[in-house]
N, CA, C and O atoms as CSV, one atom per row, in Angstrom:
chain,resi,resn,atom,element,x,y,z
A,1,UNK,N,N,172.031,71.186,113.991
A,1,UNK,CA,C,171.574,72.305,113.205
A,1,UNK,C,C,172.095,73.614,113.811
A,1,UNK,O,O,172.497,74.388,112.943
A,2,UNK,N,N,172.184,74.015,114.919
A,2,UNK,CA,C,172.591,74.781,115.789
A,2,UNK,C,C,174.083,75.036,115.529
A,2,UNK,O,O,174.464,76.152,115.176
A,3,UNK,N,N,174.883,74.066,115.691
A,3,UNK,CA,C,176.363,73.956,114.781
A,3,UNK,C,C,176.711,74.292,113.914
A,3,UNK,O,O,177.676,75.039,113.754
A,4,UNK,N,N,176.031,73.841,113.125
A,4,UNK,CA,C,175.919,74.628,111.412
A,4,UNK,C,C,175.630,75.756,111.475
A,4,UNK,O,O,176.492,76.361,110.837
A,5,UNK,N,N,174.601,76.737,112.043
A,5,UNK,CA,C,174.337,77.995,111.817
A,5,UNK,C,C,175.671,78.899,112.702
A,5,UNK,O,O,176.105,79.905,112.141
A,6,UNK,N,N,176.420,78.385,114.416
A,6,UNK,CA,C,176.884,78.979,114.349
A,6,UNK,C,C,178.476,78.715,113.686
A,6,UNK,O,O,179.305,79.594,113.923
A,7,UNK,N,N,178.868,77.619,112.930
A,7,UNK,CA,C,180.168,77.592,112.266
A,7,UNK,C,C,179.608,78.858,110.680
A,7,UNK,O,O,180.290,79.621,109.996
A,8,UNK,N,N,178.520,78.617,110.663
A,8,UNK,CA,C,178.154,79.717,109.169
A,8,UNK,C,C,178.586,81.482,109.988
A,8,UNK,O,O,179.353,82.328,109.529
A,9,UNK,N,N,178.010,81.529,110.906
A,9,UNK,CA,C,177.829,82.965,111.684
A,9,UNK,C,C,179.502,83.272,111.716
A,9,UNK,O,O,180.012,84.318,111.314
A,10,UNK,N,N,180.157,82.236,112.228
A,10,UNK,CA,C,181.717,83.047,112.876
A,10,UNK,C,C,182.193,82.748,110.992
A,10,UNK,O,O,182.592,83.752,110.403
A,11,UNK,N,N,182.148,81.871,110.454
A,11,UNK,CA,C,182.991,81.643,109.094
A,11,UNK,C,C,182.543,82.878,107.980
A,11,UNK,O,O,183.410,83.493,107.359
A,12,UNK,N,N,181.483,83.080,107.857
A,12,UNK,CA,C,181.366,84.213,106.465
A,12,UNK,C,C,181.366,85.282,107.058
A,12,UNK,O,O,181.110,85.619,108.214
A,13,UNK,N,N,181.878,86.120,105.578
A,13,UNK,CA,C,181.890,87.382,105.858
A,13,UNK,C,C,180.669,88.381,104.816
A,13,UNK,O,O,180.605,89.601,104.658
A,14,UNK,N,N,180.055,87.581,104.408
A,14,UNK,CA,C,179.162,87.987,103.842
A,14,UNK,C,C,177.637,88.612,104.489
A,14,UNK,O,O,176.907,87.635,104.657
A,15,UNK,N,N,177.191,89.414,104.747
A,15,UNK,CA,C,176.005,89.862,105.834
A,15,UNK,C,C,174.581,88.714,105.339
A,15,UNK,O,O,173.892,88.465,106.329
A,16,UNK,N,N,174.210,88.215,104.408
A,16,UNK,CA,C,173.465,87.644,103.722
A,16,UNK,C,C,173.682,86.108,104.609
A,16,UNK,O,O,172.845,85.354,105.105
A,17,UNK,N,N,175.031,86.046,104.559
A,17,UNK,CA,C,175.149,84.373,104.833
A,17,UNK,C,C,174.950,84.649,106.397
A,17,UNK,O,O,174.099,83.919,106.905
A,18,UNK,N,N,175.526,85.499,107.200
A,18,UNK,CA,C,175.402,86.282,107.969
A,18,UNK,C,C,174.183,85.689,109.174
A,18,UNK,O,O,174.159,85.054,110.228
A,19,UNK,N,N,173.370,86.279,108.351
A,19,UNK,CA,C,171.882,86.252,108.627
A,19,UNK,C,C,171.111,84.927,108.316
A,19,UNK,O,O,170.213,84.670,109.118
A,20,UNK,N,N,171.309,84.022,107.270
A,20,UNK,CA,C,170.404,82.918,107.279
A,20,UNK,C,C,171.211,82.150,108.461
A,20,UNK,O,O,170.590,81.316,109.121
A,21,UNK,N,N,172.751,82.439,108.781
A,21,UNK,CA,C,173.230,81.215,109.879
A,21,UNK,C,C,172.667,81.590,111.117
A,21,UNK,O,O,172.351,80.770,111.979
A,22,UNK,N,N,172.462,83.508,111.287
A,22,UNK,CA,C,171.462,83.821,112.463
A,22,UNK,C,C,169.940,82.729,112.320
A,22,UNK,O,O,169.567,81.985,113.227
A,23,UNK,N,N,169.495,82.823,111.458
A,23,UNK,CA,C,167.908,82.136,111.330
A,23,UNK,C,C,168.445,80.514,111.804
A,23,UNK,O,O,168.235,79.905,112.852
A,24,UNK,N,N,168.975,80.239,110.959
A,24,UNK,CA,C,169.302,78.545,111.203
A,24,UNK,C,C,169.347,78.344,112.733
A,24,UNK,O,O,168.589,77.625,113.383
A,25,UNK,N,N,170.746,79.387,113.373
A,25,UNK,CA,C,170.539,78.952,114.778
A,25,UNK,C,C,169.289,79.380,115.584
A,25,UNK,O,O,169.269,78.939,116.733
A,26,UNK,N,N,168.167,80.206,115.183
A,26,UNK,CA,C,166.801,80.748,115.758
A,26,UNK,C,C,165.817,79.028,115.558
A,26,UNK,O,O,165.020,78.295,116.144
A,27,UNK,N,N,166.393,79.126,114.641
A,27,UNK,CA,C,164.797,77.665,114.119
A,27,UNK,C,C,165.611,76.368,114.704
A,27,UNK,O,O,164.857,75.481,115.102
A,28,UNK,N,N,167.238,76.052,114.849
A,28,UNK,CA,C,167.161,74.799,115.786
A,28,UNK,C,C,166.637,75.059,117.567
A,28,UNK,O,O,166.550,74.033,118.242
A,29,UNK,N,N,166.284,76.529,118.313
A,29,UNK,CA,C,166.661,76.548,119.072
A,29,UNK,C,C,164.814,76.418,119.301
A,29,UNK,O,O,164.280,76.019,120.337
A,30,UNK,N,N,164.187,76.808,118.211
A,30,UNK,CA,C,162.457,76.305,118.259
A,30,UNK,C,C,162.525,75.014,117.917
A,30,UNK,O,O,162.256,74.347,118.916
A,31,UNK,N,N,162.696,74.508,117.227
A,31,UNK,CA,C,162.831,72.552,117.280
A,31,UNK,C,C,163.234,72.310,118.248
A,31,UNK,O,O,162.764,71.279,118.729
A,32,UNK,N,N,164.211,72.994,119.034
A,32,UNK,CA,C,164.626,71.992,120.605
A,32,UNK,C,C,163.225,72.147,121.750
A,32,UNK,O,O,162.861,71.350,122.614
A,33,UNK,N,N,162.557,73.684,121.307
A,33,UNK,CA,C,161.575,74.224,122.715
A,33,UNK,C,C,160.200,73.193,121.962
A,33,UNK,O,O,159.317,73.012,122.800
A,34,UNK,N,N,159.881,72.502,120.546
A,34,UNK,CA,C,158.897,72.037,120.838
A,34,UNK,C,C,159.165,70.637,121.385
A,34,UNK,O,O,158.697,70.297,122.472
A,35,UNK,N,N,159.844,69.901,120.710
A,35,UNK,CA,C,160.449,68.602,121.369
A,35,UNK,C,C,160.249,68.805,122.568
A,35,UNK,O,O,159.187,68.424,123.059
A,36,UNK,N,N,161.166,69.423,123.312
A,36,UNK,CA,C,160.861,68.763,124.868
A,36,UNK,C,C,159.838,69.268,125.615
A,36,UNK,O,O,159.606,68.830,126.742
A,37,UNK,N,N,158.710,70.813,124.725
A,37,UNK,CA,C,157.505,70.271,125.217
A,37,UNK,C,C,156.459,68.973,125.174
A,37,UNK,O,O,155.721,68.363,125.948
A,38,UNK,N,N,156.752,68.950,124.172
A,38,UNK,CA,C,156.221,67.489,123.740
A,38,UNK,C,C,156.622,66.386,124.411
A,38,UNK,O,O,155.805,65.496,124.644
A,39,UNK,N,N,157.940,66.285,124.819
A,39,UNK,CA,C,158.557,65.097,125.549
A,39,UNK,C,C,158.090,65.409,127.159
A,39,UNK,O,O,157.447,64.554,127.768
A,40,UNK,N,N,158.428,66.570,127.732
A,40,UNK,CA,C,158.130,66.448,128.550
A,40,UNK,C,C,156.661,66.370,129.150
A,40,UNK,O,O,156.062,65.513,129.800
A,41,UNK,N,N,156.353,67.554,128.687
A,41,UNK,CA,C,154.787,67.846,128.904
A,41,UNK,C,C,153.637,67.709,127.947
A,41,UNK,O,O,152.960,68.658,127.550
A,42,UNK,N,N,153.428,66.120,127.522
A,42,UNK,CA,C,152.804,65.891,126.297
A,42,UNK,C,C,151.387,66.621,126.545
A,42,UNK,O,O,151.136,67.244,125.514
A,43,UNK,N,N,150.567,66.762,127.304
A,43,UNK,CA,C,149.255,67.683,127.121
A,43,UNK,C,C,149.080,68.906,126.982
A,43,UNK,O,O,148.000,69.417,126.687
A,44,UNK,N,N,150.517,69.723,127.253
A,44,UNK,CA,C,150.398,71.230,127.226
A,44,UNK,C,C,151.057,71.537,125.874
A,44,UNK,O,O,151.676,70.777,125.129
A,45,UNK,N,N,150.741,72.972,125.729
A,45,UNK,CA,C,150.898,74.059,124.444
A,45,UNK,C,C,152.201,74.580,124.680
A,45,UNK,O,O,153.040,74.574,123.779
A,46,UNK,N,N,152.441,75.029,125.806
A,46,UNK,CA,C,152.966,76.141,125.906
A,46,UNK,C,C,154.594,76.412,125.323
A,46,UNK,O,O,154.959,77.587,125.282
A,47,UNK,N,N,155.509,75.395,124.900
A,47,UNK,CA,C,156.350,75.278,124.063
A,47,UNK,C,C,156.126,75.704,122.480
A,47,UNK,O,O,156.997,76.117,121.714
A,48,UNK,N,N,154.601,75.475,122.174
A,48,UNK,CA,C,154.511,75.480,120.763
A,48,UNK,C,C,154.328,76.955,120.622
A,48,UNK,O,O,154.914,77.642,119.785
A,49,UNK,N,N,153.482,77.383,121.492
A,49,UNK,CA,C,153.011,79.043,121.448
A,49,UNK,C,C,154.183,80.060,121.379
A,49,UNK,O,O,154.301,80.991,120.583
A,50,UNK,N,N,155.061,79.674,122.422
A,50,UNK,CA,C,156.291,80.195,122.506
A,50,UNK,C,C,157.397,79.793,121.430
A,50,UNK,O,O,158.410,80.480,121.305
A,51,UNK,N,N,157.239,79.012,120.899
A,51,UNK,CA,C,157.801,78.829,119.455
A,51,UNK,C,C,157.486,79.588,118.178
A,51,UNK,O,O,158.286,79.939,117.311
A,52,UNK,N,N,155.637,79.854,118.239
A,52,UNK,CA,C,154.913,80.710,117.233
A,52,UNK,C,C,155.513,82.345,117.765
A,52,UNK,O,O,155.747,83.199,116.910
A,53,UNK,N,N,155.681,82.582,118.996
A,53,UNK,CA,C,156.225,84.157,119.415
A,53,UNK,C,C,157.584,83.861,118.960
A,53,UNK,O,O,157.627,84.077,117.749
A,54,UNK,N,N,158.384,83.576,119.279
A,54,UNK,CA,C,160.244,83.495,118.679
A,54,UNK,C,C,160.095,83.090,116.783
A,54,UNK,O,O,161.062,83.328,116.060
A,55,UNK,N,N,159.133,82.640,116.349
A,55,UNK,CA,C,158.866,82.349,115.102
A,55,UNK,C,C,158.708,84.364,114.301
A,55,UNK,O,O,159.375,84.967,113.459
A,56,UNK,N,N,157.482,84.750,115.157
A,56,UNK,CA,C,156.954,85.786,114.410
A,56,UNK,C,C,158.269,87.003,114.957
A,56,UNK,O,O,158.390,87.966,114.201
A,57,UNK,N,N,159.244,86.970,116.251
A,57,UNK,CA,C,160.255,87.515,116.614
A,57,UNK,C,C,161.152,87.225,115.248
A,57,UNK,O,O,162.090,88.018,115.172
A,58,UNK,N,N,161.123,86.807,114.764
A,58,UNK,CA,C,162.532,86.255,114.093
A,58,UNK,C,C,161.924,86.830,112.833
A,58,UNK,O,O,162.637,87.287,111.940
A,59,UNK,N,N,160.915,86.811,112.782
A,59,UNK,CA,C,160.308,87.041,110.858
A,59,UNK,C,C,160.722,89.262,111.334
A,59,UNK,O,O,161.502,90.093,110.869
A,60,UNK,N,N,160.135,89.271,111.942
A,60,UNK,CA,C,160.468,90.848,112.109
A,60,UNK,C,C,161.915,91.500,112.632
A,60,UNK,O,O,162.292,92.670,112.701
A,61,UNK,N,N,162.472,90.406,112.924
A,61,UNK,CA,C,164.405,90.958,113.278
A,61,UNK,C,C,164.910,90.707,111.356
A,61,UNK,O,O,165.570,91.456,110.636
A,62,UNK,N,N,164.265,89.364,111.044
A,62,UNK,CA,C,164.925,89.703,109.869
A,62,UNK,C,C,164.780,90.548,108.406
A,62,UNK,O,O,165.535,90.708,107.447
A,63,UNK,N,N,163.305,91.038,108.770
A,63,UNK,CA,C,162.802,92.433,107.800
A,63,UNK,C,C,163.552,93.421,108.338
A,63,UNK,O,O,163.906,94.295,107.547
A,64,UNK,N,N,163.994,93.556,109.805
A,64,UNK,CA,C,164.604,94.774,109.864
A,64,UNK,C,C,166.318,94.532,109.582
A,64,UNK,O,O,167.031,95.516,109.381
A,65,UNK,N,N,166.701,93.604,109.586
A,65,UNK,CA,C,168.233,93.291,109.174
A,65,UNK,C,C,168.064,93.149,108.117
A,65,UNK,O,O,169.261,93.130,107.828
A,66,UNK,N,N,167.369,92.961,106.777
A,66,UNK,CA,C,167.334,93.025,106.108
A,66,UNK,C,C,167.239,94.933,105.150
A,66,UNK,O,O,168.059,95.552,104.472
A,67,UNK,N,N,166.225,95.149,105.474
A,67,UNK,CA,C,166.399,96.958,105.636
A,67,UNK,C,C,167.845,97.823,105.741
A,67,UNK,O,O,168.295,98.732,105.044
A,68,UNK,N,N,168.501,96.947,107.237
A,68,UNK,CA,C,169.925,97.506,107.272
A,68,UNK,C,C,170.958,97.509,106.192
A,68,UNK,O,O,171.736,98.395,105.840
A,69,UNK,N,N,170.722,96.000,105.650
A,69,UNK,CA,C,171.404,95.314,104.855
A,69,UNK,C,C,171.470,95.893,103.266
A,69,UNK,O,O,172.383,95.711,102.461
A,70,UNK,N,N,170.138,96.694,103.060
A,70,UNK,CA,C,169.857,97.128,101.911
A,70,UNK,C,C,170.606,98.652,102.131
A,70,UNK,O,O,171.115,99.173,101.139
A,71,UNK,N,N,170.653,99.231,103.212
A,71,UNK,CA,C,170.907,100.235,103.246
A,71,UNK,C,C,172.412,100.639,103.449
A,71,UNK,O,O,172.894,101.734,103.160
A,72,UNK,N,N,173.282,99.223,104.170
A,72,UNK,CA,C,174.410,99.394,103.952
A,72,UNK,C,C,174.736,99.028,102.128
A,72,UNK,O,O,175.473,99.817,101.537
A,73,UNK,N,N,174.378,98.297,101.658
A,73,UNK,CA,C,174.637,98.413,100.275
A,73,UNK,C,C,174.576,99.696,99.222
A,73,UNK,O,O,175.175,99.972,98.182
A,74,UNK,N,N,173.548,100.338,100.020
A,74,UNK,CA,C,173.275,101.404,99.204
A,74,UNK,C,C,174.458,102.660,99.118
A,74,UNK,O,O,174.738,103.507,98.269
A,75,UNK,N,N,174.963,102.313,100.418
A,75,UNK,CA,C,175.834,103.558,100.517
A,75,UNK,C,C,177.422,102.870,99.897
A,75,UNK,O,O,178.246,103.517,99.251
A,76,UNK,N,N,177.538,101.544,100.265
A,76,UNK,CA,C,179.099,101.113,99.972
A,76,UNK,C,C,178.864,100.259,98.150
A,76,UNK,O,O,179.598,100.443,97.179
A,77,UNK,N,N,178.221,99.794,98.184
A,77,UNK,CA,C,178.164,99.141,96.880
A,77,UNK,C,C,178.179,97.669,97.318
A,77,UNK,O,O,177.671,96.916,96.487
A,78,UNK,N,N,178.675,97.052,98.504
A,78,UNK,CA,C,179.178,95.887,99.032
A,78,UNK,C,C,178.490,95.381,100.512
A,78,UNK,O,O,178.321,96.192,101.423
A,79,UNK,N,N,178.183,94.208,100.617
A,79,UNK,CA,C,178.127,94.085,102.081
A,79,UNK,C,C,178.545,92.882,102.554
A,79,UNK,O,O,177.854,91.915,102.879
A,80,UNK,N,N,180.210,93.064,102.578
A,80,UNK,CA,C,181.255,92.502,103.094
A,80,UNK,C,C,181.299,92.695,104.190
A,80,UNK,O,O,181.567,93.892,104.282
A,81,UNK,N,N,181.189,92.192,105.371
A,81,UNK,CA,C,181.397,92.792,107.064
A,81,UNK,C,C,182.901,93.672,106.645
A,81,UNK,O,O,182.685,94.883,106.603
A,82,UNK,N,N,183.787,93.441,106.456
A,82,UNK,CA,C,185.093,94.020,106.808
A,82,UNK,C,C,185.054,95.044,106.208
A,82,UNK,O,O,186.020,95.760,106.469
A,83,UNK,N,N,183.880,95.745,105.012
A,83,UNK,CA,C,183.901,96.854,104.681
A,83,UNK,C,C,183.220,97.431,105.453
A,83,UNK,O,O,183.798,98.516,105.394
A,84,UNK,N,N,182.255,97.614,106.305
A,84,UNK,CA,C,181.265,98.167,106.985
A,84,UNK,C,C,182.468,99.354,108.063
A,84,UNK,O,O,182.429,100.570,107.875
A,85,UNK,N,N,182.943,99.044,108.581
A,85,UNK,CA,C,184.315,100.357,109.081
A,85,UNK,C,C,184.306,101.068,108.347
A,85,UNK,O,O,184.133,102.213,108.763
A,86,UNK,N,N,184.481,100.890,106.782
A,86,UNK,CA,C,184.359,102.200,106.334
A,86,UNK,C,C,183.500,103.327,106.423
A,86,UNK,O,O,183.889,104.474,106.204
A,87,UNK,N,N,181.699,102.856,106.914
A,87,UNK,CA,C,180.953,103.911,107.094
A,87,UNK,C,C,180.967,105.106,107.999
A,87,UNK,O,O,180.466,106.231,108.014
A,88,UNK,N,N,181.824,104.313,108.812
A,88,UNK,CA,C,182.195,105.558,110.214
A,88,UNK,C,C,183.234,106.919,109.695
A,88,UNK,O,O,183.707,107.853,110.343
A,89,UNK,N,N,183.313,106.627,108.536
A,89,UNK,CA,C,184.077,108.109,107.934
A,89,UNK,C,C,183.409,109.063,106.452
A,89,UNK,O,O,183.975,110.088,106.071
């Protein structure tokens, strides 16, 4: 799963696709931290808790990349990465 999000991250150029291959690689990297709490340390939490913090981390990186995302559209019409250079003029 991790693979997939980052062959999506380096392959599109789209900010949209962008961002769910960011999430994809966020949520295999919480499926790996509960597993091997679980595997390792079957009586403790503390993988899952720390999964619910990188969970609620990730819900608020992507309201605010999302925000960006609206706002680079607003100004270019597009949100193509390779257009985004253009804002610097």
């Amino acid at each position: 799963m991790f693979c997939c999000g980052v062959y999506g991250f380096i392959t599109r150029k789209n900010m949209i696709a962008i961002l769910i291959s960011l999430e994809l690689m966020l949520n295999a990297v919480d499926i790996n931290f509960v597993v091997f709490n679980r595997f390792l340390f079957p009586g403790q939490m503390e993988g899952m808790f720390f999964t619910l913090f990188a969970i609620a981390i990730a819900a608020a990186e992507t309201a605010l990349a999302i925000a960006i995302i609206i706002n680079i559209f607003r100004s270019n019409k597009d949100i193509d990465v390779r257009e985004i250079n253009k804002m610097k003029f």
